[in-house]
DOGUVO-238872 format. One record per residue (C-alpha): x, y, z. Coordinates in pm, whole numbers. Layout:
REM DOGUVO-238872
R/X/Y/Z
...
END
This chain:
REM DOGUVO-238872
R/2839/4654/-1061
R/2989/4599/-689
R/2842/4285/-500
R/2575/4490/-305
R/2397/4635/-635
R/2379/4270/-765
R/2236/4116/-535
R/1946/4428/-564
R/1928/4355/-948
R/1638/4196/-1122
R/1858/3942/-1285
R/1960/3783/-902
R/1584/3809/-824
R/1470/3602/-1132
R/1778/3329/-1066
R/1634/3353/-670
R/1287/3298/-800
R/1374/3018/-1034
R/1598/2847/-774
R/1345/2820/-579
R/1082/2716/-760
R/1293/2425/-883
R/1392/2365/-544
R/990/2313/-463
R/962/2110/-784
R/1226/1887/-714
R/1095/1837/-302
R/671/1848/-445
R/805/1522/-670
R/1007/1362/-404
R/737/1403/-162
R/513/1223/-420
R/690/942/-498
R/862/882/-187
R/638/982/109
R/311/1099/-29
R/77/882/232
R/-317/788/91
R/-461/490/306
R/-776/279/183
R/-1052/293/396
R/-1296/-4/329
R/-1628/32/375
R/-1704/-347/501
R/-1558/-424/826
R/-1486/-735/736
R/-1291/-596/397
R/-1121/-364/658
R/-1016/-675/935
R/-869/-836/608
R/-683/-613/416
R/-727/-289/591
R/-394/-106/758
R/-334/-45/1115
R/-34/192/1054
R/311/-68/928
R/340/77/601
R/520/393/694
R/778/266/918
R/799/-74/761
R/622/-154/439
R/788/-338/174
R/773/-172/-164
R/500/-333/-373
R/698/-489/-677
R/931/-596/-553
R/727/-817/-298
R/547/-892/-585
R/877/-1093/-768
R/1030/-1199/-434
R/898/-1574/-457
R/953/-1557/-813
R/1371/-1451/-765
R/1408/-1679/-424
R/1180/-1957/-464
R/1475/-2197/-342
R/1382/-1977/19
R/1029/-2136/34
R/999/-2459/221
R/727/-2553/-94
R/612/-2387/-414
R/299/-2102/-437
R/496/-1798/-308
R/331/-1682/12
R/112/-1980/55
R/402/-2180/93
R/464/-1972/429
R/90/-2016/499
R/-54/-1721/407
R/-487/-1778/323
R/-523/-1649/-32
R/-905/-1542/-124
R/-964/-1646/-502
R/-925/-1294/-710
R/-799/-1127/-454
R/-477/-900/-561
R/-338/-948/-167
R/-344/-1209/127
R/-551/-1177/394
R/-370/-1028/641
R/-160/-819/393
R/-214/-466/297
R/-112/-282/44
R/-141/171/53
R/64/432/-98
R/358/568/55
R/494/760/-230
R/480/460/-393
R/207/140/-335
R/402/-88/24
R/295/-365/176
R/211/-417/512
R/49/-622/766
R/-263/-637/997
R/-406/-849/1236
R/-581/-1070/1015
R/-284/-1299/889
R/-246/-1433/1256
R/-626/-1427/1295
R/-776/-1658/994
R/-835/-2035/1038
R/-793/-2250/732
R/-990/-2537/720
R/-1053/-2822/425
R/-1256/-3135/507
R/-1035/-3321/262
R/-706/-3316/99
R/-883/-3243/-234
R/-1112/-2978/-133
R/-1055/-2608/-130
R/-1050/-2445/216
R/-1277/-2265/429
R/-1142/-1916/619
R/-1329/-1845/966
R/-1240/-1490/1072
R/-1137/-1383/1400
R/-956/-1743/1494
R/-649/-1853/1530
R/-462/-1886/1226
R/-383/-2246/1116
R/-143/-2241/895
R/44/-1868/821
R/389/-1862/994
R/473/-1535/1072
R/825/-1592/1158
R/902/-1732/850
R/758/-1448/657
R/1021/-1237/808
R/1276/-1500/785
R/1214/-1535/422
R/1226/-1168/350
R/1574/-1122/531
R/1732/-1449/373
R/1637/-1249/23
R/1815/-938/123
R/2133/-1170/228
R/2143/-1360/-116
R/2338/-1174/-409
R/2050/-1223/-631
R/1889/-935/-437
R/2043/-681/-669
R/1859/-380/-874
R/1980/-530/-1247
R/1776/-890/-1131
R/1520/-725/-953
R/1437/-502/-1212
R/1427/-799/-1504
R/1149/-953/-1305
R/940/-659/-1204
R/950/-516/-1618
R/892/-910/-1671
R/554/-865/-1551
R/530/-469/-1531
R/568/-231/-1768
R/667/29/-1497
R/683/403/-1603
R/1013/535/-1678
R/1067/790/-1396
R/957/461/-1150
R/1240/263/-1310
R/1498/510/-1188
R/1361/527/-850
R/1334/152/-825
R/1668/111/-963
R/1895/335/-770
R/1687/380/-512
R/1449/199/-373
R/1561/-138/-441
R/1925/-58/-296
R/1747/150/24
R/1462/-175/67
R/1799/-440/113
R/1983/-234/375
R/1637/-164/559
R/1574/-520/552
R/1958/-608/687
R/1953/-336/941
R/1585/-474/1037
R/1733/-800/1105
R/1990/-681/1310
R/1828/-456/1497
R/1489/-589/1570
R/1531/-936/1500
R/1856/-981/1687
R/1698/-1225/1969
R/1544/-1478/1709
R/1776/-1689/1610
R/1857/-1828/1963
R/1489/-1920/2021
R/1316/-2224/1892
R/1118/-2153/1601
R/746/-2075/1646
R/635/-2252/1352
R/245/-2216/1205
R/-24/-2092/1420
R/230/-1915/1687
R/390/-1624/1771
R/619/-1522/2071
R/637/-1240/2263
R/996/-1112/2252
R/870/-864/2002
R/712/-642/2238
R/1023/-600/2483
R/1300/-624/2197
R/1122/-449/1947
R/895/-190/2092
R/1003/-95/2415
R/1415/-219/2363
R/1469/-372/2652
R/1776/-601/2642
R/1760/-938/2580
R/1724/-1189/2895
R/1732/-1450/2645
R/1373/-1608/2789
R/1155/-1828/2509
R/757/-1628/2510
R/654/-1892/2220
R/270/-1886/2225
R/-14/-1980/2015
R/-245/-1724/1836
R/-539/-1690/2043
R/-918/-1639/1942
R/-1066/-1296/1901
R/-1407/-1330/1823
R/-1724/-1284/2023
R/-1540/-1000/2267
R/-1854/-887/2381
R/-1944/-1215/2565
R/-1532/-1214/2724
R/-1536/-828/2847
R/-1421/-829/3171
R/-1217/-1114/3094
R/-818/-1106/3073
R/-674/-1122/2752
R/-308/-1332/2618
R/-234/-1681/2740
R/-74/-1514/3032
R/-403/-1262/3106
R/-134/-980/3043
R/-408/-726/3022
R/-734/-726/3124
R/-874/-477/2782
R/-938/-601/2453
R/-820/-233/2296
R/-482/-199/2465
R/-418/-581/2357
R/-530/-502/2001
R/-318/-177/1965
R/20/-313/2124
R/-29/-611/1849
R/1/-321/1579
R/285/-220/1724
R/475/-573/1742
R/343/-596/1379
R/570/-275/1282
R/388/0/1357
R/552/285/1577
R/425/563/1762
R/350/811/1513
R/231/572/1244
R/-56/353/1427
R/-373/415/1303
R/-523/430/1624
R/-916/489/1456
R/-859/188/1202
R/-750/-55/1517
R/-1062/52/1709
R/-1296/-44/1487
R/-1159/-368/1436
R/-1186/-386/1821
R/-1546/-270/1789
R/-1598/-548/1514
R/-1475/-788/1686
R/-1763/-745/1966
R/-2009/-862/1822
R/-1807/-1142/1561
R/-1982/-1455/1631
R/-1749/-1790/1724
R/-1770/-2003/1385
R/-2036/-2291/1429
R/-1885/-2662/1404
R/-1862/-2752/1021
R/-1866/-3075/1025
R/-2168/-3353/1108
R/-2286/-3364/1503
R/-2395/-3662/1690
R/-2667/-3448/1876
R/-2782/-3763/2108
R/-2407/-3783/2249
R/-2341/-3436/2213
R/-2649/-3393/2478
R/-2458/-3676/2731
R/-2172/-3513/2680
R/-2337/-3175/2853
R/-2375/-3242/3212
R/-1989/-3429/3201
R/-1896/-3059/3067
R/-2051/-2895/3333
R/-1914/-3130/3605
R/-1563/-3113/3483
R/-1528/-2791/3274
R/-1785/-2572/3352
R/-1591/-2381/3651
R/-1268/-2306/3421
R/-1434/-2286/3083
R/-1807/-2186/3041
R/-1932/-1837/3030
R/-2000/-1716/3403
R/-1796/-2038/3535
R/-1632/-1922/3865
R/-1290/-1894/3724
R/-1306/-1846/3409
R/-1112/-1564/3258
R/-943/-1581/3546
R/-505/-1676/3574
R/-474/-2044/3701
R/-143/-2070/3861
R/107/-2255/3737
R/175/-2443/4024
R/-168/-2586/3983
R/-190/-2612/3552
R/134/-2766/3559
R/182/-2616/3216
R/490/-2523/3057
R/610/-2207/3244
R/849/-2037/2982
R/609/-1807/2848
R/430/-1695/3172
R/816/-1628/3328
R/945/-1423/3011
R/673/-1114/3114
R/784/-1017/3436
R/589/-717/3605
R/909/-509/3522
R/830/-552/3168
R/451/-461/3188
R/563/-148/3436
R/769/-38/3118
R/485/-71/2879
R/222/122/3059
R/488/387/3072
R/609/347/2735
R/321/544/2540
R/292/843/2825
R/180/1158/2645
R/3/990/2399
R/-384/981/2406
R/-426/617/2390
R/-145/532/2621
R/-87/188/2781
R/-243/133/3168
R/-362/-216/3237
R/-58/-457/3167
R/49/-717/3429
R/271/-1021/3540
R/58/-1295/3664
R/167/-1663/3789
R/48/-1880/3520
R/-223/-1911/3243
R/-569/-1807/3148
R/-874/-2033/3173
R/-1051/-1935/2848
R/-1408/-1946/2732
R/-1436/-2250/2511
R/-1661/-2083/2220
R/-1534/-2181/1900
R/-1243/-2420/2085
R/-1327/-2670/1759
R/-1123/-2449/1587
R/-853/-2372/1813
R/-662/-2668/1800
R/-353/-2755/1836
R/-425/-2702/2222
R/-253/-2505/2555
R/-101/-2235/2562
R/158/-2324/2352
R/20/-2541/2137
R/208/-2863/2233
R/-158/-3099/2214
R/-284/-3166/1869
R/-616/-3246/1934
R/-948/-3276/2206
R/-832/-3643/2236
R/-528/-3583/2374
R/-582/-3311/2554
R/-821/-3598/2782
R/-472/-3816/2784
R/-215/-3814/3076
R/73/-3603/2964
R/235/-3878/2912
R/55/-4068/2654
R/-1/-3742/2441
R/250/-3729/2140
R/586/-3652/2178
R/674/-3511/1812
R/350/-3409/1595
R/287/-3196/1270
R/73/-2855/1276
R/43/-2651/1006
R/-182/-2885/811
R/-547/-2734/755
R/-716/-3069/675
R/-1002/-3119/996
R/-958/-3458/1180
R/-1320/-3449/1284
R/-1280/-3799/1495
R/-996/-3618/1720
R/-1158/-3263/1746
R/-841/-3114/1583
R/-622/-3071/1288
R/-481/-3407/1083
R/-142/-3427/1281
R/12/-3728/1158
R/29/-3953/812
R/259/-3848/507
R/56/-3516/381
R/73/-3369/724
R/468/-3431/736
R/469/-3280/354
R/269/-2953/428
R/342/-2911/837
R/576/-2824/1052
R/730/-3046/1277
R/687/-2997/1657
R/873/-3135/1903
R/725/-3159/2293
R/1091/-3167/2408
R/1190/-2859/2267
R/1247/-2533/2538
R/839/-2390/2547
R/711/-2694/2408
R/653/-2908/2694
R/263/-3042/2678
R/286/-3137/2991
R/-19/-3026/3309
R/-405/-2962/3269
R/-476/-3308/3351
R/-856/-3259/3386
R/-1061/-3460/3294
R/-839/-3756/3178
R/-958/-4000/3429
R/-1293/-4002/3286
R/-1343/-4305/3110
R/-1329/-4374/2733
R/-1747/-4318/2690
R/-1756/-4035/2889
R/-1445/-3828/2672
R/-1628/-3935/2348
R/-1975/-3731/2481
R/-1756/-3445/2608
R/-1540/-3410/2286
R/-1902/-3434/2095
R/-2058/-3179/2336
R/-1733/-2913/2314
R/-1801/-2950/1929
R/-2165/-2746/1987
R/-2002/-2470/2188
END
């Protein structure tokens, strides 16, 4: 039989047949184990602002099991025991995840992030007691940048290989057979070089900034990560800001800064920092956060009022504050220049306008494209709803509490401790100071590049009776 008549023959068209249909077999079971995508859809907003995804797992979710063991191998990487509360993280009782951590199938169950990790205040009244989450704030206690830290110190250690990650995964898992391979050979090996390569690429600026620490964030990742612009080695370290109650601030600019003047495109470019990319942000799932977060109420004060002061403290508010602070006040929501706030200028002077010119040109094509980002020259003057909560204070962060915030720059503390979710109800902020707050916090030092507390001297020449009525009065709003 010459070549021609064989490749005619029923035999070749049975071994074509066959080949192919193994072929699909083999790509159908790939597909499903690798990139097979089914996303959870939660019913409850608020289930869906906790664990809900805004499109990170694709691009960058971290394969489920072996998350799972990662504080179990590399607990020595933890600055305290309890896995990913030892980084901060607010863990519900019963609850298989964090909030702010998600967890969908992409070929196999990843984890992810969302907004709500950054956006959950811890609060205990006492050492003893068990704490209190209020959605929608800024988070107290979760450092982000240690998260990431801790998962790329894992991928440098040797211990990160398939043999040990494997013994603790089967440990607690009896993982199918077929997954055993995969994790073995390939996913385990693939999830190390993603994370080393992550580092490298994405992450390449950090370790030349000073660290963030709980409760902050900086903005590098939007220029470095999502738009690549090279490094100009400026410090954007800035606290997590407030997000509830977005119906009452519409109109209002949005960031420390007042970057953008729109609550979605500020919502959706946070996905992206987070890890998500183009073609994996779940554009629908971040709007209806944004919708949610309308109508969110600011938390009420938790704590006992003095209603008598609180009521003297009103018309000292509205001589002093009112303008900057309170709901139809003449500037607030408006950029106070830096000249005149006196803050610390690093993070205002890392977003130039030739950065926010990239951005709204960065998503062009794309249906919910970027079109209101800005420079300005200095910081925001923010509704105080909810500001009980918002401590430490500024943009920054650099003022632990009301009190201070009434001191002259110079009498506020130098070197303080955040991260500590016990309430100092006295001080209108978070304990800052004693030997549990050094155990559990993070250390923050004022004379540290973006950490100045210097400016906003209002209101600290009032005198000592008239700051105790305002800090009661700013406990109501």
């Amino acid at each position: 039989m010459n070549q021609f008549s064989y490749f005619r023959s029923r035999r070749f068209h049975r071994l074509l047949v066959v080949s192919l249909v193994l072929i699909a077999l083999i790509g159908t079971f790939f597909w499903y184990k690798l990139f097979r995508t089914v996303i959870t859809v939660y019913s409850d907003p608020l289930e869906h602002f906790k664990y809900g995804s805004v499109g990170v797992e694709v691009p960058a979710g971290l394969p489920y099991w072996i998350w799972v063991v990662l504080p179990r191998i590399f607990a020595d990487k933890l600055p305290g025991p309890g896995g990913y509360v030892a980084l901060g993280a607010s863990w519900e009782m019963g609850k298989e995840m964090p909030i702010g951590f998600t967890k969908e199938i992409v070929g196999i169950p990843r984890v992810g992030v969302n907004c709500a990790g950054c956006h959950t205040t811890s609060v205990r009244s006492a050492p003893n007691e068990a704490p209190q989450f209020y959605f929608g704030g800024p988070t107290s206690r979760f450092q982000p940048q240690g998260y990431v830290r801790f998962l790329f110190a894992c991928a440098h250690d040797d211990r990160f290989t398939s043999a040990n990650i494997m013994k603790a995964i089967l440990a607690i898992y009896d993982m199918p057979y077929i997954d055993r391979v995969l994790y073995r050979f390939l996913i385990i090996p693939a999830t190390k070089s993603a994370l080393l390569k992550e580092e490298k690429v994405d992450y390449y600026w950090m370790p030349e900034r000073p660290d963030w620490g709980p409760g902050r964030t900086d903005m590098n990742p939007f220029q470095r990560q999502v738009m690549l612009l090279p490094d100009d080695h400026t410090v954007g370290s800035t606290d997590v800001m407030a997000i509830w109650n977005e119906r009452a601030h519409e109109g209002l600019a949005h960031h420390s800064d007042g970057l953008n003047t729109t609550l979605i495109e500020s919502a959706r470019s946070a996905a992206l920092a987070a890890g998500a990319t183009k073609s994996s942000i779940d554009i629908p799932a971040i709007d209806r956060i944004a919708a949610w977060l309308m109508d969110l109420p600011a938390p009420k004060y938790a704590f006992a009022l003095d209603q008598a002061l609180a009521a003297e403290g009103q018309p000292i508010f509205a001589q002093h504050c009112a303008a900057c602070h309170a709901f139809g006040g003449a500037r607030t929501g408006t950029v106070i220049s830096l000249a005149e706030v006196g803050t610390d200028p690093h993070r205002n002077k890392h977003w130039p306008q030739s950065s926010a010119d990239a951005f709204n040109k960065w998503a062009n094509g794309y249906p919910w494209a970027f079109h209101h980002f800005r420079a300005t020259d200095g910081y925001l003057s923010v509704p105080l709803d909810g500001v009980w909560l918002r401590a430490p204070y500024l943009h920054n962060g650099s003022v632990p509490n009301m009190r201070e915030m009434l001191l002259p720059p110079e009498q506020r503390s130098k070197v303080f401790y955040r991260g500590y979710d016990v309430y100092d109800q006295a001080n209108m902020g978070f304990v800052s100071s004693g030997p549990q707050a050094v155990l559990e916090g993070f250390r923050y030092d004022t004379s540290t590049v973006g950490n100045s507390n210097q400016g906003h001297t209002y209101g600290t020449d009032l005198s000592d009776a008239d700051k105790q009525a305002l800090i009661e009065y700013l406990k109501t709003l």
